[in-house]
C-alpha positions in Angstrom: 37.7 -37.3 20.3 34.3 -37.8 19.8 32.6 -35.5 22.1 34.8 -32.9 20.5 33.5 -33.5 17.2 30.2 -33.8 17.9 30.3 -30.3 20.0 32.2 -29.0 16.7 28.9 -30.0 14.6 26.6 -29.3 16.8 27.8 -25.4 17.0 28.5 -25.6 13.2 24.6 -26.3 13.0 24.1 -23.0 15.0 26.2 -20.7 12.8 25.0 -22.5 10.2 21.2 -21.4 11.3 22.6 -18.1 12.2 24.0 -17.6 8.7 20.6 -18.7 6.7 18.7 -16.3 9.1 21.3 -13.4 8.2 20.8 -14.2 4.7 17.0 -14.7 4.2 16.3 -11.5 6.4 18.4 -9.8 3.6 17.6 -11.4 0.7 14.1 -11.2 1.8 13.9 -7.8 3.5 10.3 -7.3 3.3 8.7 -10.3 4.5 9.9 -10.1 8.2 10.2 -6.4 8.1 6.3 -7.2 8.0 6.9 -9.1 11.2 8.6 -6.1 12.9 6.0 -3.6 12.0 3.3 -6.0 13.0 4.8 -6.7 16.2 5.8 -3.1 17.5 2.5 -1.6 16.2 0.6 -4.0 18.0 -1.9 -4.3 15.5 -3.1 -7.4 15.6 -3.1 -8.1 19.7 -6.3 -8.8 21.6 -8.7 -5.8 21.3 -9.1 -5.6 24.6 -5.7 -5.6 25.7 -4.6 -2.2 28.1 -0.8 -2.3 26.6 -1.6 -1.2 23.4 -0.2 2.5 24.8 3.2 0.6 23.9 2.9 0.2 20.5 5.3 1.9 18.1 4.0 3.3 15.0 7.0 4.7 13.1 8.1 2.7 10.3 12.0 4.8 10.3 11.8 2.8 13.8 10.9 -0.5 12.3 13.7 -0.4 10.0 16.2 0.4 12.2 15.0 -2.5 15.1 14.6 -4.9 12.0 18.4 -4.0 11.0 19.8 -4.1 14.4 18.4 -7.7 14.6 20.0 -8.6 11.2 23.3 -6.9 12.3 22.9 -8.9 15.6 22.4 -12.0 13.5 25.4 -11.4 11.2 27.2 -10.6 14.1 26.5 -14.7 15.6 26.8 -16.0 13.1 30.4 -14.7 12.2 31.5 -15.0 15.9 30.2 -18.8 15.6 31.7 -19.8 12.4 34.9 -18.0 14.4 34.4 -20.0 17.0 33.8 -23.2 15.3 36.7 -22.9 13.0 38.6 -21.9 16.3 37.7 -25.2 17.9 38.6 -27.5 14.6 42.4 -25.9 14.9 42.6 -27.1 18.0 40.5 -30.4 18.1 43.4 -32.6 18.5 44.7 -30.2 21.2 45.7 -31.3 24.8 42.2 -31.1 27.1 43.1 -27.5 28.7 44.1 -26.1 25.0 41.2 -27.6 23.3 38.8 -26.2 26.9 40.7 -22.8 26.4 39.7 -22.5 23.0 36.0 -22.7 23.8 35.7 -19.0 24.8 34.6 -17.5 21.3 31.9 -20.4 20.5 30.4 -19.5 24.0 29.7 -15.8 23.0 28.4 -16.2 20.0 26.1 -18.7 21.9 25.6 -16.7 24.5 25.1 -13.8 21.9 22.2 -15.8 19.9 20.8 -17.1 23.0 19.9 -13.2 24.4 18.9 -12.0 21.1 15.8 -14.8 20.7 15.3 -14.7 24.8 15.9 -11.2 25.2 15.1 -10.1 22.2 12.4 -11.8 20.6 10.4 -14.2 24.2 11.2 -10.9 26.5 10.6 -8.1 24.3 8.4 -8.7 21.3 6.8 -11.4 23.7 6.1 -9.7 26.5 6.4 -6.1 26.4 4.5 -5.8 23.2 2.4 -8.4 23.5 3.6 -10.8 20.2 1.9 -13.7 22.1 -1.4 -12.4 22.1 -1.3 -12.2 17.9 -2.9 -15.3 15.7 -0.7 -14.2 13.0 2.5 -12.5 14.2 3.2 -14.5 17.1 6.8 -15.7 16.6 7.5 -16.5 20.6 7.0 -20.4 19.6 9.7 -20.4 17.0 11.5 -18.3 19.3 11.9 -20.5 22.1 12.6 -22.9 19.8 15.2 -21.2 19.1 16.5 -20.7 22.5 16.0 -24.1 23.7 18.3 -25.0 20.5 21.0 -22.6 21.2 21.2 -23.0 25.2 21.5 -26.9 24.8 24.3 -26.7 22.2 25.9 -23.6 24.9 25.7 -26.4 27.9 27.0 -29.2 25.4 29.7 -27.4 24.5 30.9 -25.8 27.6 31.3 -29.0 29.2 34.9 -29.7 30.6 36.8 -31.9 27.7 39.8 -34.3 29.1 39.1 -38.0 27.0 42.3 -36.3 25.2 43.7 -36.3 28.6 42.6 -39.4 29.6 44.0 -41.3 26.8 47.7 -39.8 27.2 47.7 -41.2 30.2 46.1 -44.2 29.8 49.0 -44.8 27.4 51.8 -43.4 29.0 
């Protein structure tokens, strides 16, 4: 029982994250918006550097990548409160139930794991060139981020059976 609490809190620290991100991107629209624009104008990437032909300049396009990230991020984090609430019905659950009931948890995990690797290391990383910024580069944070989110994913997609285990330890 345990193990199934602890991969309960451990993914409740997840949607938690996801829902403080969701909410300080809205109640703070501006200050990351400033991040986006940054990023996808590649404005403040080596001088030097030959991608710069990549850089998008058009601020009705910065608002609309910045609010399909918050949407993606309101999207986690109400498919891993979901999924979290979906695993405390069934905590107590035989091992194949409780296993079953893992399915929601692991694509909202899945979800917020592409949107920082995909989204954030892939393409604000590498295509325009985030890393290469002393003041915009977020890939750090990112793959903090992703390192976070792929543990609890592996955690929590292990096989659970100490329910199992006990039934018939005591039958």
């Amino acid at each position: 029982m345990i193990l199934r609490i602890a991969k309960i809190a451990t993914a409740f620290s997840i949607a938690a994250f996801f829902t403080l991100v969701t909410f300080g991107n809205l109640t703070d629209y501006g200050t990351n918006l400033a991040f986006v624009q940054h990023v996808m104008a590649m404005d403040t990437i080596f001088a030097t550097s030959s991608i710069k032909n990549r850089a998008i300049t058009d601020p009705a396009v910065h608002h609309a990548a910045y609010g399909l990230i918050i949407v993606a991020q309101a999207t986690v984090s109400a498919l891993c409160w979901a999924g979290v609430f979906r695993l405390l019905w069934r905590v107590r659950d035989d091992a194949a139930r409780f296993n079953r009931s893992k399915d929601l948890i692991v694509v909202a995990l899945t979800l917020g794991f592409l949107l920082y690797q995909f989204g954030f290391v892939t393409i604000a990383g590498e295509w325009f060139g985030m890393w290469m910024s002393q003041q915009w580069n977020g890939v750090p944070s990112a793959f903090r981020f992703v390192v976070t989110i792929i543990a609890v994913l592996i955690f929590v997609s292990l096989p659970d059976s100490e329910l199992a285990r006990a039934d018939r330890v005591r039958g």
